[in-house]
Each structure stands twice: as structure tokens, then as C-alpha cells.
N, CA and C atoms as an extended XYZ file, in Angstrom:
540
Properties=species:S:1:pos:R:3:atomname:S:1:resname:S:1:resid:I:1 pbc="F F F"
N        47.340       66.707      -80.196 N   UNK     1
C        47.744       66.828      -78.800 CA  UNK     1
C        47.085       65.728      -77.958 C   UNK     1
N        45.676       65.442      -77.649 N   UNK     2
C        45.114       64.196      -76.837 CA  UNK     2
C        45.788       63.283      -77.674 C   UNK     2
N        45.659       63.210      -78.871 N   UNK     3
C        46.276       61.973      -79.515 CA  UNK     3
C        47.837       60.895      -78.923 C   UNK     3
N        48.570       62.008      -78.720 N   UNK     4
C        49.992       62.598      -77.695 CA  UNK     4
C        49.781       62.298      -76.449 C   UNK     4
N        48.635       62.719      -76.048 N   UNK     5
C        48.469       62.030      -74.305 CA  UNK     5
C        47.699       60.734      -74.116 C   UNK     5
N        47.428       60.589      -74.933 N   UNK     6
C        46.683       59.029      -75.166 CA  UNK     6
C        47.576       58.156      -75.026 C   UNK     6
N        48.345       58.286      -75.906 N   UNK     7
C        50.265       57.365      -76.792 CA  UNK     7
C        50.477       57.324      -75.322 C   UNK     7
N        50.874       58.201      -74.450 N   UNK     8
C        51.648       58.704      -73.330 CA  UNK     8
C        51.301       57.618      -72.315 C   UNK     8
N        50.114       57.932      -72.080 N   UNK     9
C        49.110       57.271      -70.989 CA  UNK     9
C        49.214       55.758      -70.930 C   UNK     9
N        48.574       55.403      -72.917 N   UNK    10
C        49.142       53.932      -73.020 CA  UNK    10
C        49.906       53.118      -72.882 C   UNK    10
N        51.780       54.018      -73.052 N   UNK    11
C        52.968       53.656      -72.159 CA  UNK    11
C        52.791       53.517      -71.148 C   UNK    11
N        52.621       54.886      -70.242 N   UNK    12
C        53.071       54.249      -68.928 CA  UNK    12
C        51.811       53.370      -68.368 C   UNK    12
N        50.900       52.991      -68.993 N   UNK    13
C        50.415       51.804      -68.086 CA  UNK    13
C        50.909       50.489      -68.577 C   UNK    13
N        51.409       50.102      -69.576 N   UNK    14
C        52.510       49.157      -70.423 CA  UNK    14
C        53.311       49.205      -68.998 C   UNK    14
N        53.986       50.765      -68.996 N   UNK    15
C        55.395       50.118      -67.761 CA  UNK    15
C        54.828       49.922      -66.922 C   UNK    15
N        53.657       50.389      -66.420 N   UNK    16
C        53.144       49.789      -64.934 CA  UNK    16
C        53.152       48.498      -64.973 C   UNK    16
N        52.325       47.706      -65.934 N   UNK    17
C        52.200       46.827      -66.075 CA  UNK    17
C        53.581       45.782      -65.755 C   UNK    17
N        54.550       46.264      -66.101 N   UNK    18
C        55.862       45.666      -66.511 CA  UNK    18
C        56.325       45.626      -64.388 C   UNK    18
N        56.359       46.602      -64.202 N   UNK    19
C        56.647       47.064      -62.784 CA  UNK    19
C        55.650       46.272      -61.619 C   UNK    19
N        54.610       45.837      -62.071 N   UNK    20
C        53.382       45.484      -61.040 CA  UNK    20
C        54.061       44.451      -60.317 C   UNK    20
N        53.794       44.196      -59.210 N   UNK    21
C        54.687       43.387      -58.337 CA  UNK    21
C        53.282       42.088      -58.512 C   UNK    21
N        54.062       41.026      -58.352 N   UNK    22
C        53.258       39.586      -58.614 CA  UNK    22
C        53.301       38.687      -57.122 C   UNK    22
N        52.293       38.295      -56.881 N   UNK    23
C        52.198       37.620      -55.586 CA  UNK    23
C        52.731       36.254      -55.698 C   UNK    23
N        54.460       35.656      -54.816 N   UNK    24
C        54.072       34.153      -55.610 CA  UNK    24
C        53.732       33.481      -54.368 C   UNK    24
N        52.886       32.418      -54.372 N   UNK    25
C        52.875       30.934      -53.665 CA  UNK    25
C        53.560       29.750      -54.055 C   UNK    25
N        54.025       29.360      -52.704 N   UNK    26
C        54.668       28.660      -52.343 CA  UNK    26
C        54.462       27.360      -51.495 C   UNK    26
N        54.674       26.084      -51.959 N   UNK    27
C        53.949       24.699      -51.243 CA  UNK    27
C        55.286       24.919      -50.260 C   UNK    27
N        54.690       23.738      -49.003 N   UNK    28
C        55.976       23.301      -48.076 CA  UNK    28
C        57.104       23.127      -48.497 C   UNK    28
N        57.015       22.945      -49.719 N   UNK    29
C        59.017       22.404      -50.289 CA  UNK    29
C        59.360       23.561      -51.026 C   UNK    29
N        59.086       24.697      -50.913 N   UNK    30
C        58.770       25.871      -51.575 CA  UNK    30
C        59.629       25.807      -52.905 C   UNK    30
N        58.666       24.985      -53.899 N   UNK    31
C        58.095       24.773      -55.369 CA  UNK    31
C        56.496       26.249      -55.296 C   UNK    31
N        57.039       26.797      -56.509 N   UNK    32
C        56.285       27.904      -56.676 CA  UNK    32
C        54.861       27.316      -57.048 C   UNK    32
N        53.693       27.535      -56.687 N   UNK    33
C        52.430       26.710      -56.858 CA  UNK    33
C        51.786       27.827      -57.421 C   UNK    33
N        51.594       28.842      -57.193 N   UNK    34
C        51.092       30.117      -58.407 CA  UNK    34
C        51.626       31.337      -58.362 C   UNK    34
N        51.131       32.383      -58.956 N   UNK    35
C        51.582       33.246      -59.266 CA  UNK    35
C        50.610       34.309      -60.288 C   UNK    35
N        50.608       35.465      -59.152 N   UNK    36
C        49.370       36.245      -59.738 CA  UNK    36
C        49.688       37.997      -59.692 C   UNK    36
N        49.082       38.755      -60.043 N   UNK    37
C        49.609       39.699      -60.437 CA  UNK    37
C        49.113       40.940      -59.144 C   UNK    37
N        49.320       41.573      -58.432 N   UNK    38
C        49.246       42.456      -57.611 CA  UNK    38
C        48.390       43.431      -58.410 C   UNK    38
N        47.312       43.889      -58.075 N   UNK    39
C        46.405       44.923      -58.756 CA  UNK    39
C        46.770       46.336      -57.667 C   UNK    39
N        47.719       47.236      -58.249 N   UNK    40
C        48.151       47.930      -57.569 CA  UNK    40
C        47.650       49.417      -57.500 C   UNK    40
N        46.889       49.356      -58.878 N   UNK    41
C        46.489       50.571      -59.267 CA  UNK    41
C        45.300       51.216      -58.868 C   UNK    41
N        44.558       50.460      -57.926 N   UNK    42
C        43.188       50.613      -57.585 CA  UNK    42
C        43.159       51.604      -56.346 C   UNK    42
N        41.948       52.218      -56.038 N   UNK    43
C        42.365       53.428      -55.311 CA  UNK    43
C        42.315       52.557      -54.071 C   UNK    43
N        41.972       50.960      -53.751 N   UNK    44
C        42.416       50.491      -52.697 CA  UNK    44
C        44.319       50.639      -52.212 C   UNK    44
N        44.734       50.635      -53.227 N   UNK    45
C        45.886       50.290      -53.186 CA  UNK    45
C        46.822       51.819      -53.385 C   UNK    45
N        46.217       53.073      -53.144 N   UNK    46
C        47.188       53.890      -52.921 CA  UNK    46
C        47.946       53.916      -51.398 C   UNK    46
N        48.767       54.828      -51.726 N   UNK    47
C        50.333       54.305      -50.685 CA  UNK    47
C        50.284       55.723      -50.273 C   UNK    47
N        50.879       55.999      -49.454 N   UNK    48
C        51.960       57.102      -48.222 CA  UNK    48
C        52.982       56.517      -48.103 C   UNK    48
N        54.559       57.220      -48.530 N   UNK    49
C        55.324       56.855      -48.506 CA  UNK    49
C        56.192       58.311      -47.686 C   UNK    49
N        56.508       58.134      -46.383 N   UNK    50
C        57.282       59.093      -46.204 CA  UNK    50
C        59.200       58.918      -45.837 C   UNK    50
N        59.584       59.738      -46.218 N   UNK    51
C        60.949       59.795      -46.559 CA  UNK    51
C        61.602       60.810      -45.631 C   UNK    51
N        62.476       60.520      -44.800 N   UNK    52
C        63.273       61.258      -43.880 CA  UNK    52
C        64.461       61.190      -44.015 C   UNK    52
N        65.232       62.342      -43.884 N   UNK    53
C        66.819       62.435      -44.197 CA  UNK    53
C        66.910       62.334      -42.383 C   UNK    53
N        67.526       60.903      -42.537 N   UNK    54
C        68.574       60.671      -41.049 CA  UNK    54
C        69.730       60.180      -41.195 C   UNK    54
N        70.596       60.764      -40.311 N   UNK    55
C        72.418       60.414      -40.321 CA  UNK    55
C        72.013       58.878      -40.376 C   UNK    55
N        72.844       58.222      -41.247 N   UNK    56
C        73.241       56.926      -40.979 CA  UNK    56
C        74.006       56.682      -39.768 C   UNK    56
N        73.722       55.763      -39.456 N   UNK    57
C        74.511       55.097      -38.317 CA  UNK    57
C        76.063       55.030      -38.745 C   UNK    57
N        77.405       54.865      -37.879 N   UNK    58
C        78.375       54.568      -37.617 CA  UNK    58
C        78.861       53.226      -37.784 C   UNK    58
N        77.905       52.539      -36.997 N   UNK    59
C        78.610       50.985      -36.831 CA  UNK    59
C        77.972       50.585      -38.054 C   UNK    59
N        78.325       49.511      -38.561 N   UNK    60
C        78.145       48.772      -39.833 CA  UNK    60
C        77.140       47.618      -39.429 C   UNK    60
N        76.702       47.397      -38.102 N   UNK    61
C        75.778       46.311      -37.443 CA  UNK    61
C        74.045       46.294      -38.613 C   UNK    61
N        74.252       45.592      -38.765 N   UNK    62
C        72.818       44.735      -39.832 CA  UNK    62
C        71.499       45.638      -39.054 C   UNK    62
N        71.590       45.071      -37.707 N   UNK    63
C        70.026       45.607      -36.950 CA  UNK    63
C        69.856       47.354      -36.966 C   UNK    63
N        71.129       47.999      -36.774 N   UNK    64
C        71.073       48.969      -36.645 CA  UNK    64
C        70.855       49.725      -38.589 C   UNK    64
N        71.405       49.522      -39.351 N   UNK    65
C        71.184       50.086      -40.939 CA  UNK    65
C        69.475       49.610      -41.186 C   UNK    65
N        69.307       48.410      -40.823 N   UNK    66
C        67.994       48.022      -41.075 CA  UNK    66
C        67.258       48.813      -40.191 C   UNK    66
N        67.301       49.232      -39.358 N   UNK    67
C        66.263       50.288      -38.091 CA  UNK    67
C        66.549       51.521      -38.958 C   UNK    67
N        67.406       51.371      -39.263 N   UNK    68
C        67.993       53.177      -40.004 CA  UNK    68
C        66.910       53.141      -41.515 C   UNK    68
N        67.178       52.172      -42.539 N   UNK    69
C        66.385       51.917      -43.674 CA  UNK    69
C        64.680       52.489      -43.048 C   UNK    69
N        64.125       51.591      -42.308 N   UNK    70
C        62.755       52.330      -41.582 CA  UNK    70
C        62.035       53.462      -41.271 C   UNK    70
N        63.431       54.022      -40.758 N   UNK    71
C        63.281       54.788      -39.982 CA  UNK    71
C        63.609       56.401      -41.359 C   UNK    71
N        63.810       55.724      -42.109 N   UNK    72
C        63.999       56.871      -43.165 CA  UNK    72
C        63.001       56.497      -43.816 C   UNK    72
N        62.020       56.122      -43.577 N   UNK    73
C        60.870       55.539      -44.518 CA  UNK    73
C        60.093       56.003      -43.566 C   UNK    73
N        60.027       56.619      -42.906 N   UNK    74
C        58.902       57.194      -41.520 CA  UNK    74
C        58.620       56.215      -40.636 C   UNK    74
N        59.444       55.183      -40.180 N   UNK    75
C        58.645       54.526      -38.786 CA  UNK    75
C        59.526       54.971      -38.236 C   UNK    75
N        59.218       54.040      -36.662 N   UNK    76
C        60.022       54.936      -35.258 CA  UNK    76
C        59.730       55.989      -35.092 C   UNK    76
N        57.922       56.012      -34.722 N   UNK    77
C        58.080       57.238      -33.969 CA  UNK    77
C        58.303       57.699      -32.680 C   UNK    77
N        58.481       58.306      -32.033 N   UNK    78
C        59.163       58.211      -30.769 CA  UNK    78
C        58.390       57.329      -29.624 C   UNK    78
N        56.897       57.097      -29.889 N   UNK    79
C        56.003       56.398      -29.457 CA  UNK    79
C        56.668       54.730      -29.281 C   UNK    79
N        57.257       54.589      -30.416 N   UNK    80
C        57.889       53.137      -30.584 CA  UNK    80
C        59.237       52.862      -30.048 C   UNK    80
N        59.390       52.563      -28.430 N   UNK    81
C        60.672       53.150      -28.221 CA  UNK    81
C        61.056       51.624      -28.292 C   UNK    81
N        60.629       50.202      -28.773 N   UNK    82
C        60.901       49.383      -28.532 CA  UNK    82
C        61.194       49.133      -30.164 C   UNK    82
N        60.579       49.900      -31.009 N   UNK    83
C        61.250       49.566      -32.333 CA  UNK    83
C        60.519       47.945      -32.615 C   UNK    83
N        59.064       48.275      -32.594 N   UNK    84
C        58.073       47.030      -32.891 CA  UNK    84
C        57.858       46.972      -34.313 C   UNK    84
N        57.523       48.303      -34.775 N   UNK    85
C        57.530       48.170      -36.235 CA  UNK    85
C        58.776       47.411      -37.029 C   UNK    85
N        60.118       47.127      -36.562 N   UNK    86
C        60.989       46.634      -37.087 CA  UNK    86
C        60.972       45.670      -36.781 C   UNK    86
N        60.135       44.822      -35.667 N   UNK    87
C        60.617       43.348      -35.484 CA  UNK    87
C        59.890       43.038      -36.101 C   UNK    87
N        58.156       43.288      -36.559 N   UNK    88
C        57.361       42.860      -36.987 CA  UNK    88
C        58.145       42.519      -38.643 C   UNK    88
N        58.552       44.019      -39.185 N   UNK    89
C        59.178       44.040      -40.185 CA  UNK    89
C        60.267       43.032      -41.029 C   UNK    89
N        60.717       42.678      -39.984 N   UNK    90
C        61.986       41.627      -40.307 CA  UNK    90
C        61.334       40.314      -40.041 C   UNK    90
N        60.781       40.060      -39.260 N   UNK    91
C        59.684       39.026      -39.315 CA  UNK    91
C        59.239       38.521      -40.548 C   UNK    91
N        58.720       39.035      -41.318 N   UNK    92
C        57.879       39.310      -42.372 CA  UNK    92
C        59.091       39.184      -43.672 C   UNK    92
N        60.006       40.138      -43.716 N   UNK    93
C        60.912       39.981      -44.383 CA  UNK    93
C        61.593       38.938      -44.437 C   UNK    93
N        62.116       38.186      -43.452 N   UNK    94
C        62.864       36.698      -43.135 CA  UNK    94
C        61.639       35.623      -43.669 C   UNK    94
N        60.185       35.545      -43.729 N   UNK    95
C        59.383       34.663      -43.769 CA  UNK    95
C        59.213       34.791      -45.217 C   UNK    95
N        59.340       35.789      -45.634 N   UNK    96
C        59.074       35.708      -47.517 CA  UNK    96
C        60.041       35.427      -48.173 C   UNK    96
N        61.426       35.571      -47.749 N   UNK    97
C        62.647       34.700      -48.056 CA  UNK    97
C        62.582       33.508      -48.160 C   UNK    97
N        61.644       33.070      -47.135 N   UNK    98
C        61.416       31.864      -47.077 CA  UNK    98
C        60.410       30.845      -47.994 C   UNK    98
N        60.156       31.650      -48.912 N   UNK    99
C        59.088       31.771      -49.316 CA  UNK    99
C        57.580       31.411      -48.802 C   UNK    99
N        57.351       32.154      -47.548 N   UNK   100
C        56.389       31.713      -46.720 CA  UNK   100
C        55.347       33.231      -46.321 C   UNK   100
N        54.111       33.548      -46.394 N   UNK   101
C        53.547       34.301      -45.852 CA  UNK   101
C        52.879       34.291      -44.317 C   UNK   101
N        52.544       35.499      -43.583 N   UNK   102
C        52.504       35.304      -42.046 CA  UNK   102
C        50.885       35.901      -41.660 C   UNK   102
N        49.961       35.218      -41.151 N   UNK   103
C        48.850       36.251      -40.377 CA  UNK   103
C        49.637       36.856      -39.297 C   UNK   103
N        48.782       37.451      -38.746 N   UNK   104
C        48.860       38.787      -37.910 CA  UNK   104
C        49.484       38.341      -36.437 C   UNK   104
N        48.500       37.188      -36.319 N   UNK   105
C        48.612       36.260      -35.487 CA  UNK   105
C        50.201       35.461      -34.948 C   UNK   105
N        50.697       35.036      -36.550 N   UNK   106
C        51.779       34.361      -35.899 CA  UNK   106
C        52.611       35.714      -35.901 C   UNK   106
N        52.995       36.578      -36.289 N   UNK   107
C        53.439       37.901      -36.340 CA  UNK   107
C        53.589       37.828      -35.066 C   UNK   107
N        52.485       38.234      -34.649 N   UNK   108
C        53.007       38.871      -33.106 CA  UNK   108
C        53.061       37.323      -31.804 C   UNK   108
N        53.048       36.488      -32.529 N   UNK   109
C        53.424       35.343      -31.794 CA  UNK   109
C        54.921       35.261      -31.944 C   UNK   109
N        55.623       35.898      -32.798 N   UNK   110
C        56.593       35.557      -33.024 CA  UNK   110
C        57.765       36.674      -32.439 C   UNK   110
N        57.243       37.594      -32.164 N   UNK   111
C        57.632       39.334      -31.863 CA  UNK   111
C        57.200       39.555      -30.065 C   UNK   111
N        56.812       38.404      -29.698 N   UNK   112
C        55.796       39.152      -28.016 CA  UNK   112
C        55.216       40.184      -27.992 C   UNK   112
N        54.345       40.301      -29.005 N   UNK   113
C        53.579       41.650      -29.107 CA  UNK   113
C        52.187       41.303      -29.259 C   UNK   113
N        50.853       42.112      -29.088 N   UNK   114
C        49.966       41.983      -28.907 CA  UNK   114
C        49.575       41.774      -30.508 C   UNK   114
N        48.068       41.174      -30.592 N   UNK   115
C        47.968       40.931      -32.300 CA  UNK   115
C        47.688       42.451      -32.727 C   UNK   115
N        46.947       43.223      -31.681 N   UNK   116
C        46.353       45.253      -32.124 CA  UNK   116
C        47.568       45.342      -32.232 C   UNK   116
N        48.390       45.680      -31.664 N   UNK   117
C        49.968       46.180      -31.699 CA  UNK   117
C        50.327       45.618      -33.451 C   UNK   117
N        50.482       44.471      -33.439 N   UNK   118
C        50.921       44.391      -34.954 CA  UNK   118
C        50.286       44.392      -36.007 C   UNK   118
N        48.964       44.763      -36.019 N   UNK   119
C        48.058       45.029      -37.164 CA  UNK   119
C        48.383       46.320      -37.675 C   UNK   119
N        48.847       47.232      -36.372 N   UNK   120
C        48.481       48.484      -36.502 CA  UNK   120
C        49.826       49.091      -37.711 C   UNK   120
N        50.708       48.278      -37.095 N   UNK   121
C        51.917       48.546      -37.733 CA  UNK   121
C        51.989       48.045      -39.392 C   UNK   121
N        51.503       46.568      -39.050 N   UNK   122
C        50.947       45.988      -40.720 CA  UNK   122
C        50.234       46.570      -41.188 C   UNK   122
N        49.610       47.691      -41.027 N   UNK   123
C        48.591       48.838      -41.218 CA  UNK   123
C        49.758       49.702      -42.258 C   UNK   123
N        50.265       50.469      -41.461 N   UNK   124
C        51.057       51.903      -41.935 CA  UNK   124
C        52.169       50.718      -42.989 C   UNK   124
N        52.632       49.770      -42.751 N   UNK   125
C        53.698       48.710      -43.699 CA  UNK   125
C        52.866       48.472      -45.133 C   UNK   125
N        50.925       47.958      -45.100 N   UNK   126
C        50.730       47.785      -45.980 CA  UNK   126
C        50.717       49.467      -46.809 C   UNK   126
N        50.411       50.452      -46.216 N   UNK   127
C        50.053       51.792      -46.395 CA  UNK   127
C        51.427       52.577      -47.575 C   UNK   127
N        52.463       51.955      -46.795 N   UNK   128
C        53.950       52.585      -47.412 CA  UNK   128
C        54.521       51.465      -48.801 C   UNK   128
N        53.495       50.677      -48.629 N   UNK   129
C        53.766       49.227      -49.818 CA  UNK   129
C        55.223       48.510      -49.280 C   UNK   129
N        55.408       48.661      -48.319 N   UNK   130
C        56.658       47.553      -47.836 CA  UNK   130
C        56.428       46.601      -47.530 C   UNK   130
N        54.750       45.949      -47.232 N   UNK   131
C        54.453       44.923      -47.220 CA  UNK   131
C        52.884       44.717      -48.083 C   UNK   131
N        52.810       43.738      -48.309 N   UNK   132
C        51.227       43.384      -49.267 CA  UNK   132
C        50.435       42.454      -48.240 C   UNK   132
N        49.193       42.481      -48.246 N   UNK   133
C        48.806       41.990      -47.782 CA  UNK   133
C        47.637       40.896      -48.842 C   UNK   133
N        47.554       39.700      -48.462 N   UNK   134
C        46.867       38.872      -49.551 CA  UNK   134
C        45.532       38.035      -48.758 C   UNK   134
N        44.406       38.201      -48.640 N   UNK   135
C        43.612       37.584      -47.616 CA  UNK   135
C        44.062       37.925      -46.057 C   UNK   135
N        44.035       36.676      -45.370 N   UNK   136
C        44.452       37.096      -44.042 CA  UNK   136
C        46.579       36.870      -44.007 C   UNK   136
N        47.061       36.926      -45.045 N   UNK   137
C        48.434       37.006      -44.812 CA  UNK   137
C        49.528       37.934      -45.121 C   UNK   137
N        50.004       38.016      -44.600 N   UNK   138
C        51.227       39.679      -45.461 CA  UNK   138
C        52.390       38.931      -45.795 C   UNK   138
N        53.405       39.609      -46.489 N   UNK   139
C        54.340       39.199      -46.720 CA  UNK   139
C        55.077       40.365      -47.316 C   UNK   139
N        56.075       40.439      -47.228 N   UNK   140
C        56.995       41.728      -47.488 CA  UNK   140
C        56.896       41.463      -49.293 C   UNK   140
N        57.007       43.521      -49.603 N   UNK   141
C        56.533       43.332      -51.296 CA  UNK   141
C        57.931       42.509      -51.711 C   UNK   141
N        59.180       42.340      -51.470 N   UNK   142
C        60.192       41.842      -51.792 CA  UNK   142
C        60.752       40.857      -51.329 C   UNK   142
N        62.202       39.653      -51.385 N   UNK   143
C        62.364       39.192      -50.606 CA  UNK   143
C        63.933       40.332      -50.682 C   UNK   143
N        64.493       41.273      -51.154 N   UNK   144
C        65.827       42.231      -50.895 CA  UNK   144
C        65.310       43.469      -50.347 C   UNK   144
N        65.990       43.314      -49.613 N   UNK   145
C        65.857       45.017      -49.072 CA  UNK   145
C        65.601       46.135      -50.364 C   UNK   145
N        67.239       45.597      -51.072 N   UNK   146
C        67.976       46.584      -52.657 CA  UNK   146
C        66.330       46.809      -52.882 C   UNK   146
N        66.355       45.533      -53.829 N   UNK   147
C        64.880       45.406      -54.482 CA  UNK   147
C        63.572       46.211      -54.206 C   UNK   147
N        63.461       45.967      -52.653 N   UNK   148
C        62.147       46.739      -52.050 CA  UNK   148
C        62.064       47.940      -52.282 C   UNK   148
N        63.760       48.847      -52.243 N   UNK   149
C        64.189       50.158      -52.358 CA  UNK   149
C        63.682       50.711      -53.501 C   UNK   149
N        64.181       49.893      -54.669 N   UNK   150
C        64.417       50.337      -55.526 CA  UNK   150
C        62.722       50.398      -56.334 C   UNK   150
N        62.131       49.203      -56.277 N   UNK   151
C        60.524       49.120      -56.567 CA  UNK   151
C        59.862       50.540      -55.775 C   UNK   151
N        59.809       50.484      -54.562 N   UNK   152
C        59.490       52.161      -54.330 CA  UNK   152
C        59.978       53.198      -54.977 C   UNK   152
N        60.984       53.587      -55.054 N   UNK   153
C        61.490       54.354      -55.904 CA  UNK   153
C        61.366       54.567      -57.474 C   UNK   153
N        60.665       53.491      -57.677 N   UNK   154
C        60.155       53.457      -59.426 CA  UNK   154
C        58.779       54.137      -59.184 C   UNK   154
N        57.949       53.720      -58.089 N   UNK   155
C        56.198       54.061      -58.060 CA  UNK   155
C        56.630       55.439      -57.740 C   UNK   155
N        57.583       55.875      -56.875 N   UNK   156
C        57.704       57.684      -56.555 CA  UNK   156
C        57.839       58.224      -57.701 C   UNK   156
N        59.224       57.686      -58.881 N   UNK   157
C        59.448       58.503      -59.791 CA  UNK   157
C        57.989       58.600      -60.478 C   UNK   157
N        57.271       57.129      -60.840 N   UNK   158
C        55.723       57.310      -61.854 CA  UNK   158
C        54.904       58.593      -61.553 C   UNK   158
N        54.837       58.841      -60.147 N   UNK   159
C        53.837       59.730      -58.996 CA  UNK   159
C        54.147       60.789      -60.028 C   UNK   159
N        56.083       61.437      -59.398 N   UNK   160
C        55.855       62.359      -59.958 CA  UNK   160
C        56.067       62.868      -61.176 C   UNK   160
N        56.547       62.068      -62.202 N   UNK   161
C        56.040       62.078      -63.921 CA  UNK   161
C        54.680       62.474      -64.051 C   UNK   161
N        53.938       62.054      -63.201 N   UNK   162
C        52.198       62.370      -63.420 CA  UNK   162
C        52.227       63.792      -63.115 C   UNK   162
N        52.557       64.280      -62.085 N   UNK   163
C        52.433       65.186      -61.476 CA  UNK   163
C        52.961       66.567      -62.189 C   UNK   163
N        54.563       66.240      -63.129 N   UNK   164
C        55.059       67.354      -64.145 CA  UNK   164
C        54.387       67.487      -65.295 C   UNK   164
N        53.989       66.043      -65.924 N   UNK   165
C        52.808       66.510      -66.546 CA  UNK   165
C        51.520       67.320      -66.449 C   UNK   165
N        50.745       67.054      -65.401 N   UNK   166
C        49.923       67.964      -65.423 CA  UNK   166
C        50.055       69.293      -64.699 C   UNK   166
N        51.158       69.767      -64.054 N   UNK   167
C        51.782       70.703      -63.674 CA  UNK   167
C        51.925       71.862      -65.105 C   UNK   167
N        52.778       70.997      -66.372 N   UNK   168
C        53.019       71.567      -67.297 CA  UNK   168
C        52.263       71.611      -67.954 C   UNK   168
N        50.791       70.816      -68.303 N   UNK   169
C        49.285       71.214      -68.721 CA  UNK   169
C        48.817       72.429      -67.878 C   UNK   169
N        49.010       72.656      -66.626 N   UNK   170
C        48.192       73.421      -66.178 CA  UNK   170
C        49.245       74.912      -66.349 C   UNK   170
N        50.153       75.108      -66.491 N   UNK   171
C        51.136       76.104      -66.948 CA  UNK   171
C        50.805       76.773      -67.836 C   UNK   171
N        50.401       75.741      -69.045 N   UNK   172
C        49.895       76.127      -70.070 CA  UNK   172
C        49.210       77.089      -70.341 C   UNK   172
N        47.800       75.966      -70.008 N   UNK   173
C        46.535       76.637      -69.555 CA  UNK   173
C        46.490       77.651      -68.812 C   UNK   173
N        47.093       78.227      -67.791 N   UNK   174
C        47.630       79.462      -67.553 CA  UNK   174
C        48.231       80.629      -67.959 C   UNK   174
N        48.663       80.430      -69.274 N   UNK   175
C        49.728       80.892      -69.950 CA  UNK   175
C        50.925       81.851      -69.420 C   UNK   175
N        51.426       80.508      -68.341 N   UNK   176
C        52.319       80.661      -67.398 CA  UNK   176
C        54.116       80.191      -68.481 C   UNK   176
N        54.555       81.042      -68.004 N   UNK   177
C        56.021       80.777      -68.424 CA  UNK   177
C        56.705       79.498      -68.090 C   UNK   177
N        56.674       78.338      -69.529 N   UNK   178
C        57.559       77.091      -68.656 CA  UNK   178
C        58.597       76.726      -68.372 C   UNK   178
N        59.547       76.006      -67.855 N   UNK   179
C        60.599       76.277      -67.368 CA  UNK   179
C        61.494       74.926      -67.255 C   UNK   179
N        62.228       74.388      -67.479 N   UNK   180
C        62.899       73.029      -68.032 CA  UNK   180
C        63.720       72.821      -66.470 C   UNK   180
């Protein structure tokens, strides 16, 4: 049986491994200049990811699905009636396309927002892993939205694989009735 959770364990840190998001740099002619591996697993690097069921929008408008994407990810709270967390957001997102990373600084140079105002937000962004932060620069974990989606959605499913496992260890150990 440990033998079995050993095997287990050794996989999924193989797929972590496989899944770990990689930081790249980029010179002015953005020619990739390195490329390093995101250490994600460290208890620096746990996440809050919250998830809200909201009506999609109607109109098919870019700004509005992208405020909607967010906003089902827990920003916009009613506090934010200017929807700062999203400019910062797209900011950030448009600059790693570019293959370019942003301090805090040009962030909110770029947004008319105060630099506290956008830390705070690059705060809860690095927190939800929608953005990484590398020294003094962030850059969105993706340059696709799809992509960003879907990379979260792999670390949720890992969460809770961990979680049925030892759910169904502790069942056990209970000699609780299990249930498929």
C-alpha cells in the first residue's frame, strides 16, 4: 500500500513537473534570452482561486467578456467600480504578448492609477496565479486568455485529486462506507 502511494506521489510530481509554468525572457527584438522554470510548489507560491457563476454578458464586445472572465475569477468587487483590477490586468496581459514584463510602477503609469492601488491588485492577481511575479516585474502567467484558463484549471483539478485521495484514506481509516 505506501509502496502504491509512493508510485502515486512520484507521478503526480512528474506531471507537475510537466505543467510548471516557465518564466521566458525576452531581449528588445524579443529573441528569447532565457528561460527558467517557475518553482510553484513552495508554500510561497500557494494560490486562492475564487470562482463565481455570473450570467455572461449579451454583447459579444472583447472589454466586456474580458471584465466577465475576472469577474468570475473573483475580482470586481463592488469597491472597484472603475474596474482597476482589469486595466491593470490587460495591461499586463498585452505586455507579455509582447514579450515584455512590467514593474508596478509603469503599471499604474500606464492605467492613471496610484502605484498602492496597483500593487494591491498585483497582490490578489499574483495570489489567484493570473499573474507571476519575477523580482520587481509581473507579467501575466500566459500570453492566451484559453491558455491561462485552462493552466488554472489543471492546478484546481491536482488540488482536488489530493484532496479525494486523502478524503478516501481517511474513509478508510474510519471505516466509513466508500462511495464512487
Amino acid at each position: 500500500m505506501q509502496e502504491e502511494q509512493d508510485e502515486q506521489e512520484q507521478k503526480e510530481q512528474e506531471e507537475q513537473k510537466k505543467q510548471q509554468p516557465i518564466l521566458l525572457g525576452f531581449n528588445h527584438r524579443f529573441q528569447l534570452i532565457h528561460r527558467k522554470p517557475i518553482n510553484m510548489s513552495s508554500s510561497k507560491h500557494r494560490f486562492q482561486v475564487v470562482i463565481r457563476r455570473v450570467e455572461q454578458p449579451f454583447s459579444r464586445h472583447s472589454d466586456e467578456e474580458f471584465n466577465w472572465l475576472l469577474q468570475c475569477l473573483g475580482f470586481f468587487e463592488p469597491i472597484d467600480k472603475g474596474k482597476t483590477a482589469a486595466l491593470a490586468f490587460r495591461e499586463l496581459v498585452k505586455s507579455t504578448e509582447q514579450g515584455k514584463s512590467l514593474t508596478s510602477t509603469e503599471i499604474a503609469e500606464r492605467v492613471n492609477m496610484s502605484r498602492g492601488a496597483v500593487i494591491n491588485h498585483l497582490n490578489n492577481l499574483v495570489r489567484s496565479r493570473l499573474v507571476i511575479k519575477d523580482g520587481s516585474k509581473y507579467l501575466a502567467r500566459s500570453k492566451s486568455m484559453f491558455r491561462m484558463i485552462k493552466e488554472l484549471q489543471d492546478e484546481i483539478d491536482l488540488v482536488f485529486k489530493k484532496m479525494e485521495q486523502t478524503a478516501k484514506e481517511l474513509d478508510e481509516e474510519m471505516g466509513l462506507f466508500l462511495e464512487d
